[in-house]
N, C-alpha and C positions, 0 to 999 in steps of 0.2 A: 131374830127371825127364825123361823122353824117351817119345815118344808118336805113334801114327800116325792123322787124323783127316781123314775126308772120305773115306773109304773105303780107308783105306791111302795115301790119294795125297800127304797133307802130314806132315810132319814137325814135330811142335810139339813146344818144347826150354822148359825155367824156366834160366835159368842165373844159378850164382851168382857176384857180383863183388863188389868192397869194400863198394859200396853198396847191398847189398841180393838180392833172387830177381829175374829180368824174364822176364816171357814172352814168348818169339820163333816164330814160325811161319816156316817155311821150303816155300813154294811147290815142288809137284809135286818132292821129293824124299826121300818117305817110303822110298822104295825103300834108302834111306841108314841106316834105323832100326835094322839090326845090326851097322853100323860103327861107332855112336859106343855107348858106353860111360856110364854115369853115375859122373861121377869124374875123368872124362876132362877135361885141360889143352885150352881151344882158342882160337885165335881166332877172330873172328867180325866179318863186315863184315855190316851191315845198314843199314836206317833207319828211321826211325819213322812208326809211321802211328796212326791211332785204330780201334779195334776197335768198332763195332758191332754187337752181336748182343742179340738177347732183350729190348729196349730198355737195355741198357746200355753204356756208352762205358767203354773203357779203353785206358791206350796200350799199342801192343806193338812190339817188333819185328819188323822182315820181314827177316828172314836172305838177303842175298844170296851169300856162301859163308861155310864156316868149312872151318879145318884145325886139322891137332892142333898145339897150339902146341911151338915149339922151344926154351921157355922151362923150366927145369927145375922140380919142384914145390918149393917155398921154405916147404912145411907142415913 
């Protein structure tokens, strides 16, 4: 799922990998939200932070870039 929140300004991405769905927020780069694809191969460099909100903690990702990976789909 791919999502823009905070008034369009953030880009928050669930992405899936061997282990599981993660939620990533990707700081002031919602403008990005018709570039990616759900389905789409990427990488992704991020790091982890703990999410606060609502009184709840959760971890998330903070996406500091991704690209489309160069790695071919192996489904």
């Amino acid at each position: 799922r791919i999502a823009t929140v905070g008034g369009d300004s953030h880009l928050k991405l669930w992405l899936l990998t061997a282990g599981g769905t993660h939620e990533a927020i990707w700081w002031r780069h919602g403008h990005l939200a018709e570039e990616l694809k759900v389905g789409d191969r990427v990488d992704v460099a991020f790091t982890l932070d703990v999410n606060e909100w609502n009184g709840y903690s959760t971890v998330q990702l903070v996406v500091e870039d991704v690209r489309k990976s160069e790695i071919g789909d192996e489904r």
